[in-house]
C-alpha positions as CSV (number, residue, x, y, z in Angstrom):
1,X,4.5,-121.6,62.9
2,X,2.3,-124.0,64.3
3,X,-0.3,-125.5,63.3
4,X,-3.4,-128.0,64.3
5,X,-6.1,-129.7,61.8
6,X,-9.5,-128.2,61.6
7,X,-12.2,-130.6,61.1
8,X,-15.0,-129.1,57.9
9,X,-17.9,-127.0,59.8
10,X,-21.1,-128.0,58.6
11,X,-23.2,-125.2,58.0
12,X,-25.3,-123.1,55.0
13,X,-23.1,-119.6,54.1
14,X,-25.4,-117.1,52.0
15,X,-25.6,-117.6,48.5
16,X,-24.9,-114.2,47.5
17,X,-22.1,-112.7,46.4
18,X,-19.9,-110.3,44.6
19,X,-20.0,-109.4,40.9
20,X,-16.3,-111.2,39.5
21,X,-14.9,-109.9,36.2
22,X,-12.3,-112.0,36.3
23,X,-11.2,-111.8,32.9
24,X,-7.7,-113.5,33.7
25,X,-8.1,-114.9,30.1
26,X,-8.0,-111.3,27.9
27,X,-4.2,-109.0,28.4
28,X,-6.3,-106.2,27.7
29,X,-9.3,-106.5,30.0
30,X,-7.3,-106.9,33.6
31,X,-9.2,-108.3,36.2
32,X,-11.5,-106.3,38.1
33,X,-14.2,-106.7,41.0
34,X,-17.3,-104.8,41.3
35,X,-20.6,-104.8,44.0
36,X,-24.1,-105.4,42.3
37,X,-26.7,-105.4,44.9
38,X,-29.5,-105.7,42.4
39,X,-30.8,-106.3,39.2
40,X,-29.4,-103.7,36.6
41,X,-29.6,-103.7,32.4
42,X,-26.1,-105.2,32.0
43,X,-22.7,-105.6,33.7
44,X,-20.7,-102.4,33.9
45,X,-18.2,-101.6,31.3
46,X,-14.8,-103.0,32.6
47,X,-12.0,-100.3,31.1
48,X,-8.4,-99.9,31.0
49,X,-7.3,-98.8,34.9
50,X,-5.7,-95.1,34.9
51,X,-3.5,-96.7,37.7
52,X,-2.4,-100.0,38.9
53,X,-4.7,-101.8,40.6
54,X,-4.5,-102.5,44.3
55,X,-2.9,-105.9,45.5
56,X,-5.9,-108.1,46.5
57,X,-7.5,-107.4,50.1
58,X,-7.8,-111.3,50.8
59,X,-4.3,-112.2,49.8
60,X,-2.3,-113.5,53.1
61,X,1.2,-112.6,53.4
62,X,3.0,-115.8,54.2
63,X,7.0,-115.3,54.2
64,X,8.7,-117.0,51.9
65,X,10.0,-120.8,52.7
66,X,8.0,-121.0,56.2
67,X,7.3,-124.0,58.1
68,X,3.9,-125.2,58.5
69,X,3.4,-128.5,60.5
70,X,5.2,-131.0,58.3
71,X,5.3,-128.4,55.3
72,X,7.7,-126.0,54.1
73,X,5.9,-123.3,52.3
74,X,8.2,-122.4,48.7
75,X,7.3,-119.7,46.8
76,X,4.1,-118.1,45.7
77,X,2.3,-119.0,42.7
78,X,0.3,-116.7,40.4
79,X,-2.3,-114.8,42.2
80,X,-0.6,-114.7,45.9
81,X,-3.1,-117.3,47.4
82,X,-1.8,-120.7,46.1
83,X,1.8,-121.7,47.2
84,X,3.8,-124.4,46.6
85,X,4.8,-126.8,49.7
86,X,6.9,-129.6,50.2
87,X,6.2,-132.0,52.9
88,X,9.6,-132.4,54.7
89,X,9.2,-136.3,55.7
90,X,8.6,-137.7,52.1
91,X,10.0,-134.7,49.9
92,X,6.4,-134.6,47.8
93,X,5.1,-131.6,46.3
94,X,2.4,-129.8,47.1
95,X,-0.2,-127.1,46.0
96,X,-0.8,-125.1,49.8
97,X,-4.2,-122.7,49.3
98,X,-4.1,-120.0,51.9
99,X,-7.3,-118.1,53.0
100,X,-7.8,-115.6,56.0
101,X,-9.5,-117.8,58.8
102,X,-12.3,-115.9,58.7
103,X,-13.0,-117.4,55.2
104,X,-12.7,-121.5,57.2
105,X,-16.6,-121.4,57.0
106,X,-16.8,-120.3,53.2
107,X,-14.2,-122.4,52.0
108,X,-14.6,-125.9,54.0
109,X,-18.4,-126.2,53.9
110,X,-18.9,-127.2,50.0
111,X,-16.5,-130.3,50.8
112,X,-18.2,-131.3,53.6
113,X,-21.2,-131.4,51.5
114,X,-19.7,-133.2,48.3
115,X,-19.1,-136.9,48.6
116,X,-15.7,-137.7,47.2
117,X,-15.6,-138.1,43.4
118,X,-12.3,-138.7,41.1
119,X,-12.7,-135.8,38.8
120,X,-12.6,-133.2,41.6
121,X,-10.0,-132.7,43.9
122,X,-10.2,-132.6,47.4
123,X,-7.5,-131.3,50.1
124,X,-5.4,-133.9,51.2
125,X,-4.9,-132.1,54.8
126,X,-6.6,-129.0,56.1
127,X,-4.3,-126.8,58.8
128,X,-5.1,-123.9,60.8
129,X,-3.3,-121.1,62.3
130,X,-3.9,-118.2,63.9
131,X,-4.6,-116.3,61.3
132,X,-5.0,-118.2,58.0
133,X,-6.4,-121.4,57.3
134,X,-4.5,-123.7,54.7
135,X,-5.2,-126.1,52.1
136,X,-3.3,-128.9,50.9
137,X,-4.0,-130.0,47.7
138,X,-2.4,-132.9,45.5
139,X,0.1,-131.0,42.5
140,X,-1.5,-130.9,39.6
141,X,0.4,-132.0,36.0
142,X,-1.0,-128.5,34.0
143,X,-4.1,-127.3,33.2
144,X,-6.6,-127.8,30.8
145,X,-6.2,-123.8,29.7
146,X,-2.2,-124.4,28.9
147,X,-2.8,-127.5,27.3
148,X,-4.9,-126.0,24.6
149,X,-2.8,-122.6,24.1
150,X,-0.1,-125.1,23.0
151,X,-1.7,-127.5,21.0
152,X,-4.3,-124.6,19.4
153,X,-7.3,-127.4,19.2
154,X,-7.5,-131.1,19.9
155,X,-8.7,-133.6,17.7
156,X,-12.3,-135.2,18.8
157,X,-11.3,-138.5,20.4
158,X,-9.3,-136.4,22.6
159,X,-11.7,-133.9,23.1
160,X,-14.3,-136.3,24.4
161,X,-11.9,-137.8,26.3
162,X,-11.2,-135.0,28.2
163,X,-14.5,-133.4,27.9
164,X,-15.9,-136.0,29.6
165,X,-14.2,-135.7,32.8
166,X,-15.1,-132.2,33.0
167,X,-19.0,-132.5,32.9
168,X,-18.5,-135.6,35.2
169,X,-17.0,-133.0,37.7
170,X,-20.0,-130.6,37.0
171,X,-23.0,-133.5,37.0
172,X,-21.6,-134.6,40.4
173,X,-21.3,-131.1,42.0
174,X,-25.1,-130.0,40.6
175,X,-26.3,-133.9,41.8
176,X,-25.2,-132.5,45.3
177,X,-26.5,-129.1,45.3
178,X,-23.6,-127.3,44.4
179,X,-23.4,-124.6,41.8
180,X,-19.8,-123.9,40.9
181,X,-19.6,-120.8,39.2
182,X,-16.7,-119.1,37.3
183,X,-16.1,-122.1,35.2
184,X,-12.9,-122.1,32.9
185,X,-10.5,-124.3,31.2
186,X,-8.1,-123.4,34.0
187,X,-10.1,-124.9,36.6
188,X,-9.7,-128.4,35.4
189,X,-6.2,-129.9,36.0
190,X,-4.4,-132.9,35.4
191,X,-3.6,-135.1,38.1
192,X,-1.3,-137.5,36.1
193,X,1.7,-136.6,34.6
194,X,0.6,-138.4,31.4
195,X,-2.3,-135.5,31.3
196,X,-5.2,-138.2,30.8
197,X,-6.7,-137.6,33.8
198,X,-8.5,-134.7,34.7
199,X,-9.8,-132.8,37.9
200,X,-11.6,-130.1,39.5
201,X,-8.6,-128.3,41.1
202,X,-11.0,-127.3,44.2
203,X,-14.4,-126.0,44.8
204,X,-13.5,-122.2,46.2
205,X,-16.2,-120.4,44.0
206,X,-18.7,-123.4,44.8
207,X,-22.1,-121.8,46.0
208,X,-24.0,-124.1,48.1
209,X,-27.3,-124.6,47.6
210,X,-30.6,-124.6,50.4
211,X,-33.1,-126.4,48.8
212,X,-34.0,-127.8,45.0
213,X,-34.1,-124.2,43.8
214,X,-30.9,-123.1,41.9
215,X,-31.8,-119.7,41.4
216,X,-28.6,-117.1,41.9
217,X,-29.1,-112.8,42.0
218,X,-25.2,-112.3,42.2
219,X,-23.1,-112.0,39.0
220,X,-20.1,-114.4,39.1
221,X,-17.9,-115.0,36.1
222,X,-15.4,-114.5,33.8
223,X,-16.2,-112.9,31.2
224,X,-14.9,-115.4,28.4
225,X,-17.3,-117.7,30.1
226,X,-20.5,-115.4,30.8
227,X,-24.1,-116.7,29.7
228,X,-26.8,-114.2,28.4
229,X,-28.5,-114.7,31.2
230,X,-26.3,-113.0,33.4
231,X,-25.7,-110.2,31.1
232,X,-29.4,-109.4,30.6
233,X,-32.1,-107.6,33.4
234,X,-33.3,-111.0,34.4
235,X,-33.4,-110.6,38.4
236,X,-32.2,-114.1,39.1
237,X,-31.1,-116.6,36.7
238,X,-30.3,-120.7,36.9
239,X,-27.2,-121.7,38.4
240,X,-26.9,-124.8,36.9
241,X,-27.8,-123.7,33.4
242,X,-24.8,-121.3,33.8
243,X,-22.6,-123.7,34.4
244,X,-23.7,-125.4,31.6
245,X,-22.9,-122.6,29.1
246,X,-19.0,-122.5,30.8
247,X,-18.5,-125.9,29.7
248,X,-19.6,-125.2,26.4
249,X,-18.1,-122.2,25.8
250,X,-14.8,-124.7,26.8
251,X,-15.5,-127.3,24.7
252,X,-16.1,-124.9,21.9
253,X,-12.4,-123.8,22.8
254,X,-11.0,-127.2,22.7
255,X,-12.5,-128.2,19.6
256,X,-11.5,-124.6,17.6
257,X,-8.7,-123.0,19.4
258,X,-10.7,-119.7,20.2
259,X,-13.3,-118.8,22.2
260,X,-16.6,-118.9,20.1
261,X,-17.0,-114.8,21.3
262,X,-14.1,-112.6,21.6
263,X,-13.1,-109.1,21.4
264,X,-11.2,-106.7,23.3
265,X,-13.9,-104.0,24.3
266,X,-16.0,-105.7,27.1
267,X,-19.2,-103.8,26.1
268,X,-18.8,-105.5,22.1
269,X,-17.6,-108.5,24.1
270,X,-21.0,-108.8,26.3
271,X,-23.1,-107.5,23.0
272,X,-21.5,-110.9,21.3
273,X,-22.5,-113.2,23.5
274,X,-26.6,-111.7,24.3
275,X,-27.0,-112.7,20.9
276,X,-25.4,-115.9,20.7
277,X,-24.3,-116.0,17.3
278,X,-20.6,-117.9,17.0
279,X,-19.4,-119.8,13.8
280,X,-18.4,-123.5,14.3
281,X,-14.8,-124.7,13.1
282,X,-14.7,-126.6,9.7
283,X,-14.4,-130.3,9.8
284,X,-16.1,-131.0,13.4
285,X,-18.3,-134.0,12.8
286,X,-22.0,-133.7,13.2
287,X,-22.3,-135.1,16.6
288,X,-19.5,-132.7,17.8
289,X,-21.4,-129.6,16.4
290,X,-24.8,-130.7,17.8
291,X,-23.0,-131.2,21.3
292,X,-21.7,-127.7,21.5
293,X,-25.2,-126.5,19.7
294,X,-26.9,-127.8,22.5
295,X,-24.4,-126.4,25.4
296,X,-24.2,-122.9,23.4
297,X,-28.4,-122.4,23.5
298,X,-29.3,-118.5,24.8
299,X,-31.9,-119.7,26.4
300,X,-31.4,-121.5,29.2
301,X,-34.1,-124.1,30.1
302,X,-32.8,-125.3,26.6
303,X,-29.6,-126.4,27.3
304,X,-28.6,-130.0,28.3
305,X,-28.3,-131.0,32.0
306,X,-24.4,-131.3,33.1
307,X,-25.7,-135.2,34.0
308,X,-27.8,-135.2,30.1
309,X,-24.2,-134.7,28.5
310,X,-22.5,-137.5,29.2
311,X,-25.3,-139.2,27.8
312,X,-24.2,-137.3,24.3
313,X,-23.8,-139.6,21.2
314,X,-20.6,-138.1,20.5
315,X,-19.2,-138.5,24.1
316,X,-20.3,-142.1,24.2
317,X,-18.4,-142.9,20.6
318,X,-15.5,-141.7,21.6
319,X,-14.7,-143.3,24.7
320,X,-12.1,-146.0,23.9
321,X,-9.2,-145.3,26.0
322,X,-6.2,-144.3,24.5
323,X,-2.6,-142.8,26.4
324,X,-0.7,-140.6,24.3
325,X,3.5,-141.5,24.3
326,X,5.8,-139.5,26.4
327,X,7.5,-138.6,22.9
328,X,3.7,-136.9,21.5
329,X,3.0,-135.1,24.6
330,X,6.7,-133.6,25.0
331,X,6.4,-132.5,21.1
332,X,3.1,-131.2,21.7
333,X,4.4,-129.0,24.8
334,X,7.5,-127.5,22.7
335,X,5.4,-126.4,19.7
336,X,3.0,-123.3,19.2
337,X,1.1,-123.5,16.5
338,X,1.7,-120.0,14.5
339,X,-1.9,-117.8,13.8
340,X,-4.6,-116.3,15.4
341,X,-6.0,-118.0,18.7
342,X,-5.4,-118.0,22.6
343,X,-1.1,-117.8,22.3
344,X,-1.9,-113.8,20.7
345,X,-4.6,-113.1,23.3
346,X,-3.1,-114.5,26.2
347,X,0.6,-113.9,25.1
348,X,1.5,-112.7,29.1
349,X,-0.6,-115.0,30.6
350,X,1.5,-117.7,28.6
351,X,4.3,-116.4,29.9
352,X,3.2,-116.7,33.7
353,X,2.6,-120.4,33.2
354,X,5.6,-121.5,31.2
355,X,7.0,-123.0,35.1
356,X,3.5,-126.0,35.3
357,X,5.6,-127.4,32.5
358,X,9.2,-126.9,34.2
């Protein structure tokens, strides 16, 4: 197969899109898509199929071990889109995103309009052939999701640390006019083996924004990560702010080792989060709790800008660099702590990923 570089069109795609309960985080509520073409009193209940779901309509089919320019495509990774790829003339691994090129538009345009920033990853090479058009991305050291179903919670230095990075990624994006959407733990990997540094593994849910106005209509989240806002009859709701409850809703993750609302049934799932009510580990300090107070807020003109949290007292205090050993970091990969929290809820999930930390 053949292949030629494709420069990023520049252009504005529609800001609207398709409701996404992409739930990848909960065995028991499998992901499932649904249309909402207008306001309605809350998301749809999302049961247990009768049957199994149909395989993805966007999902290329791309034979296993092909070449593509100076890239071998391996196997497939979770999911169907992301692949790995070795590049022949230096024997480096890759992360190779494939998309239909129809999709070149949807996907290229939010880089083109993003200057280059270290906490979010860009493709190193863009290639397109006849029919699909691929990304190649950097291979990432883990995720952020993985890191804290092994170590069950992190301890606040670390936290910061790596908390930090994440609403860096988010301040730059919204400073740009880019709303990102579908924000998870998952999303942010590490892009040094000594997991210190973090990224935004790419932008592919990224709505681009037309003017000052951040205002979305479409429902687009997972479900873990959903704010109020989206849940209630409001007919548009802030971007931005939405964004802004996903990263709280993460850091309340890596600070507890849970998710601050949980439950299996979607509808007492949703019910949780429209009131807002979540009880805050033991033994977080006070600017940790006033933090994820002020992330975690159901109304959303309350909440702190993604730029007005790194300005946090607590981030700013515990900034002093600090590299784990090998020896920690190997230990803390081996070991699952035993008791309730993400290993129980995720257990097959877990399973899937066991190979990031081959």
């Amino acid at each position: 197969m053949r292949a030629t570089p494709l420069a990023a069109p520049m252009g504005t795609p529609s800001r609207k899109k398709q409701l996404k309960l992409d739930d990848d985080l909960d065995t028991e509520c499998p992901a499932r898509k649904q249309a909402r073409s207008g306001p309605q009193p809350r998301l749809p209940p999302c049961p247990l199929p009768l049957s199994p779901p149909p395989a993805p309509v966007r999902a290329p089919a791309v034979t296993t071990a092909s070449r593509l320019g100076p890239y071998v495509l391996l196997e497939p990774e979770e999911g169907g889109r992301a692949y790995r790829a070795l590049h022949c003339p230096t024997g480096t691994e890759y992360t190779c995103q494939v998309y239909p090129v129809c999709e070149s538009l949807k996907v290229l345009e939010p880089y083109s309009r993003l200057p280059p920033h270290k906490h979010v990853a860009r493709p190193v090479e863009v290639l397109a052939g006849p029919h699909h058009l691929y990304t190649v991305f950097p291979r990432p050291h883990g995720d952020m999701h993985s890191l804290v179903r092994r170590r069950r919670r992190l301890p606040e230095p670390e936290a910061a640390r790596l908390f930090c990075q994440m609403a860096a990624a988010v301040a730059h994006c919204h400073q740009h006019g880019l709303v990102l959407r579908d924000l998870k733990l998952r999303r942010f990997v590490f892009a040094d083996c000594e997991r210190t540094k973090l990224v935004l593994e790419n932008l592919e849910d990224a709505c681009v924004l037309t003017g000052p106005d951040d205002s979305l209509w479409d429902k687009h989240a997972c479900p873990a990560y959903v704010g109020p806002e989206i849940l209630s009859s409001r007919a548009s709701y802030s971007g931005r702010a939405a964004d802004v409850w996903s990263l709280g809703v993460a850091l309340f993750t890596m600070l507890a080792g849970h998710y601050p609302f949980q439950d299996s049934e979607p509808a007492l799932l949703f019910g949780k989060i429209r009131r807002g009510t979540y009880a805050l580990p033991r033994g977080l300090s006070a600017p940790a709790r006033c933090l994820v107070r002020c992330l975690l807020r159901r109304e959303p003109a309350e909440r702190l800008t993604a730029s007005g949290i790194l300005l946090h007292p607590w981030l700013r205090e515990n900034l002093t660099p600090s590299v784990p050993s090998r020896a920690h970091l190997w230990e803390a990969d081996q070991v699952v702590p035993e008791g309730p929290g993400l290993e129980e809820v995720e257990a097959e999930e877990g399973e899937r990923e066991v190979g990031l930390y081959g």
